[in-house]
C-alpha angles and dihedrals in degrees: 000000000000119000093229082060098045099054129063087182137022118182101180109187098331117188128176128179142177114206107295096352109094090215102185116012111215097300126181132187149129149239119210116213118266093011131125103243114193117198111197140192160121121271113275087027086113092258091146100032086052095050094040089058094053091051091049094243089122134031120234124236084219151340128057133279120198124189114180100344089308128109106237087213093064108021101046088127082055100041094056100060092054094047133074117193129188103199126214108280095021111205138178132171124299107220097052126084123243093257095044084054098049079051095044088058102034086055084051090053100041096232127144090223130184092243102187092033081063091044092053102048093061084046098249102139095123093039089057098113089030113128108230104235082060096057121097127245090269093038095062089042096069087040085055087052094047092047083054090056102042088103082049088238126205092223127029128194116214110189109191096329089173104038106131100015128125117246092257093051092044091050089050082052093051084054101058087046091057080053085060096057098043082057087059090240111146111234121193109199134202106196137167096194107083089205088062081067114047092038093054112018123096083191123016116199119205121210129191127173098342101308122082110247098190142001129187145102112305084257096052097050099047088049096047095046108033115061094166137068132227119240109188116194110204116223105352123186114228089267088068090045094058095038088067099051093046092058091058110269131115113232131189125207120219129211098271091052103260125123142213140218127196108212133186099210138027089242090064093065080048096055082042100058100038092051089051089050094047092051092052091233115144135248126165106196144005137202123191114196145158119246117275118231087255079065097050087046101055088054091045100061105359099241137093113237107254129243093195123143113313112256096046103135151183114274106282 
């Protein structure tokens, strides 16, 4: 296999800056075809900058971006016509229905598109003859994701599609992007819930900074990046608490008065759990887990990814 048919997507030492501020630092990496691709990142890592470039949106000050075999630099007339993107804080028009809008934008872009096979994949059958100002937050999102398909697009760029939503509507959106992928689009993903990721990527890229710090599956990096397990008391009274600390650990409390331990082997839950016992203190309840990638995240760059108002960007 070719590597012009392997890759969606090829970012080779891609560098951006504005003035002074070194946006994006000679970054590489690639998109396979068909793949969920999530991009994450803290505000200011060069998240935007990065996937602007790629849509040929931005020019880069150097290196070389490559979607679908074509330089993003030279075949944006091309490019367009094969994406689809749904921007951070989609919005239509409020007095048109959903099908009247996914009519509205396949007429602008000039495509002869399935319109109710598009309504059915994000799951908007019932909402057909629905104006838009009446749907609900999850509900225009899945309209935002069929408007960026009406050209039937190879790629598609979702930025934050679940940013706002309540877990149920963000869980009926992640239904509709594992559509995507049964469909063999490639869907390259900007998130700030770590769950989003590791639920739906086949590869998650972390960026701080402007260089990217890891790349891998959800699995890999957990497993590259996390040596240690996570043993949660529930409900501890404060001679637990002690005990832990005591043995050598360093345990937080959170706010419903449990606490956690991160621990390096098996045998030292073990050593935990006897030495409570033996001391007579008190515990209801445990839970032993591996990190989570929001975990691994947090090590990697030293920040929680922020959840803050949608439209907060890079520099531009």
């Amino acid at each position: 296999m070719t590597k012009e048919t392997e890759y969606a997507i090829e970012v080779d030492k891609l560098t951006k800056r504005y003035g002074d501020l070194l946006a994006v630092n000679d970054i590489s990496f690639t998109v396979r075809k068909g793949e969920v691709f999530a991009f994450l990142g803290p505000n200011g890592a060069g998240k935007t900058t990065t996937v602007e470039i790629i849509e040929t949106i931005r020019t880069p000050t150097s290196g070389k971006v490559t979607l679908l075999g074509m330089d993003v630099t030279k075949k944006k007339h091309d490019i367009v016509h094969r994406i689809g993107v749904l921007p951070q804080g989609f919005s239509s028009f409020d007095r048109i229905t959903v099908r009247e809008t996914i009519q509205y934008y396949s007429r602008l872009f000039c495509v002869n598109t399935d319109i109710d096979g598009l309504i059915e994949l994000v799951n908007l059958k019932e909402k057909a003859k629905e104006q838009y100002k009446y749907l609900s937050g999850g509900l225009k999102q899945r309209l935002g994701i069929a408007i960026a398909l009406v050209n039937d697009p190879e790629v598609v760029f979702l930025d934050e599609p679940t940013t706002g939503l309540d877990p149920r509507a963000r869980r009926e959106v992640w239904e509709v992007l594992q559509g995507l992928k049964e469909k063999g689009k490639t869907v390259f993903l900007t998130t700030h819930y770590m769950e989003e990721a590791e639920l739906l990527a086949d590869t998650v890229a972390i960026i701080s900074k402007g260089k990217i710090i890891a790349m891998g599956s959800p699995g890999e990096l957990i497993e590259n990046n996390a040596h240690y397990q996570v043993l949660t008391l529930k409900s501890v009274d404060e001679k637990a608490f002690e005990i832990v600390r005591k043995l050598g650990f360093e345990p937080v409390r959170n706010n419903h008065r449990n606490i956690r331990i991160m621990v390096e082997h098996t045998g030292d839950v073990l050593r935990i759990l006897n030495t409570i016992k033996d001391a007579g203190a008190l515990y209801l309840g445990l839970d032993v887990r591996k990190p989570n990638l929001e975990e691994v995240f947090l090590k990697l760059t030293g920040e929680a990814l922020s959840n803050g108002p949608v439209g907060e960007r890079e520099a531009e």
